[in-house]
C-alpha angles and dihedrals in degrees: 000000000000085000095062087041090057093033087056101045085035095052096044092057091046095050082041086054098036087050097043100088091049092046105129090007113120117233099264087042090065101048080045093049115033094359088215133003107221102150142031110289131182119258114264091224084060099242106108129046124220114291088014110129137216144253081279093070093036095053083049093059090048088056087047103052086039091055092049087044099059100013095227118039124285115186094203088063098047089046088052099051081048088061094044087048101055103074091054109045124107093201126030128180110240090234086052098045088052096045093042082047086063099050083056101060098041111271114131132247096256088058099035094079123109122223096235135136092214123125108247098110091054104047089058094036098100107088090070099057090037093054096027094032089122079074125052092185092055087041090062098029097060089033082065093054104038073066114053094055088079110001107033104164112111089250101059087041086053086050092052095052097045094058099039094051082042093062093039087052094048088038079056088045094239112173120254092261106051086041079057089052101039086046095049096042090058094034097053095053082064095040126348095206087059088054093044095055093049099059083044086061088054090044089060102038093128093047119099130271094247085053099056097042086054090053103034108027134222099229122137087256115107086235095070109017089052096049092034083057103048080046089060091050102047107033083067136061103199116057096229090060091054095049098039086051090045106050078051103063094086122221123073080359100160087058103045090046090050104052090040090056089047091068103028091049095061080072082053145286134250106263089211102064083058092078099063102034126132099246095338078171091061089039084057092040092061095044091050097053092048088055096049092054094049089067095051089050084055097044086055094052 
């Protein structure tokens, strides 16, 4: 099980890094520009280094120690480490920077949510279906709220959930097909075009990559980077391929790596991108410590 834990938080860092370079090219952009992205490479606006990873990852990480701090989620911790956060960090989502704005400046963190449809909630959302993944109703429930307290509009909620119940399917080993059913029955209940775009991923899974950027989309909204995303992972048995298809949509490419490596690296990881990965020690070390709480909260239970 501490393998899923690592392989998930480990997975999500290696698709943000591989993506990184894409993130804001269009999909022809990126084949004119790199032909095809296989390995870590730097930022062309100079900020990141190969294998350094983005506020996704980051964001993850503040879930995560927020989660390990309070044992269930409390949104008033998590508010508070975004806050903290948000001084330091070298890339920030707009919907993010608004919401965080807000905190600063004393709203709470039931008004501090933006009514956006962008895809900041989803891409941090896997440390709660990896820790609470015993229970797919806490699983949604504090998905929901790990989002409005940035992104409060019904499509970003939806995308939460969906990830999140994702991760705590693939954690349980549920095949592709019944993940696809459990995610789609809670997301549709947010937003039913989210849901239907995701089955649709699953529908064109053998279809090419080019194909599934021109009918979903790849932009930084929640309706195109989550089902591009679960396109990517399923359309794809080993984990490097779905990354490596993935970081090359284009678009908000970092995110939709990220959260596509998420679920694809419980399965496993590729040993090689290890080696040049930003803090691949720290990533291990969270995961750890999730994992860690998950059994006390089993043991409680």
């Amino acid at each position: 099980m501490l393998e899923k834990f690592e392989g998930c938080i480990l997975g999500l860092a290696i698709g943000d890094a591989l993506g990184m370079p894409a993130e804001g090219l269009s999909r022809d952009d990126v084949k004119r520009i790199y032909g095809e992205i296989r390995d870590f490479l730097p930022s062309p606006f100079g900020d990141l280094k190969a294998g350094e990873w983005t506020d996704d990852t980051e964001q993850t990480i503040l879930l995560a120690e927020s989660i390990i701090e309070t044992t269930y989620f409390s949104p008033e911790n998590f508010a508070e480490k975004l806050k903290d956060w948000f001084y330091r960090a070298r890339r920030i989502g707009p919907t993010s920077r608004a919401a965080i704005l807000r905190l600063l400046r004393g709203f709470s963190w039931q008004e501090s949510g933006i009514e956006s449809d962008t895809c900041g909630a989803a891409m941090r959302v896997a440390p709660i279906g990896l820790v609470y993944h015993f229970n797919f109703n806490l699983v949604e429930r504090y998905a929901e709220i790990s989002s409005r307290i940035t992104h409060s509009s019904k499509t970003a909620i939806a995308s939460s959930v969906a990830v999140a119940i994702a991760i705590a399917c693939k954690v349980l080993d549920f095949s592709d097909e019944e993940m696809l059913e459990e995610v789609a029955k809670r997301t549709e209940d947010y937003d039913s075009l989210l849901a239907d775009k995701i089955r649709f991923a699953y529908e064109i899974r053998e279809k090419d990559l080019d194909y599934a950027v021109e009918k979903i989309g790849n932009t930084i909204s929640a309706l195109d980077v989550v089902p591009l995303a679960f396109y990517c992972a399923l359309s794809e048995k080993e984990f490097e391929n779905a990354v490596i298809k993935s970081a090359n949509a284009g678009g908000d490419a970092d995110s939709i790596a990220s959260i596509c490596g998420a679920i694809k690296g419980i399965e496993g990881v590729s040993e090689r991108f290890l080696e040049k990965l930003k803090d691949v020690e720290l990533l291990r070390d969270v995961a750890s410590r999730l994992y860690e709480l998950h059994l006390r909260i089993a043991k409680v239970i």
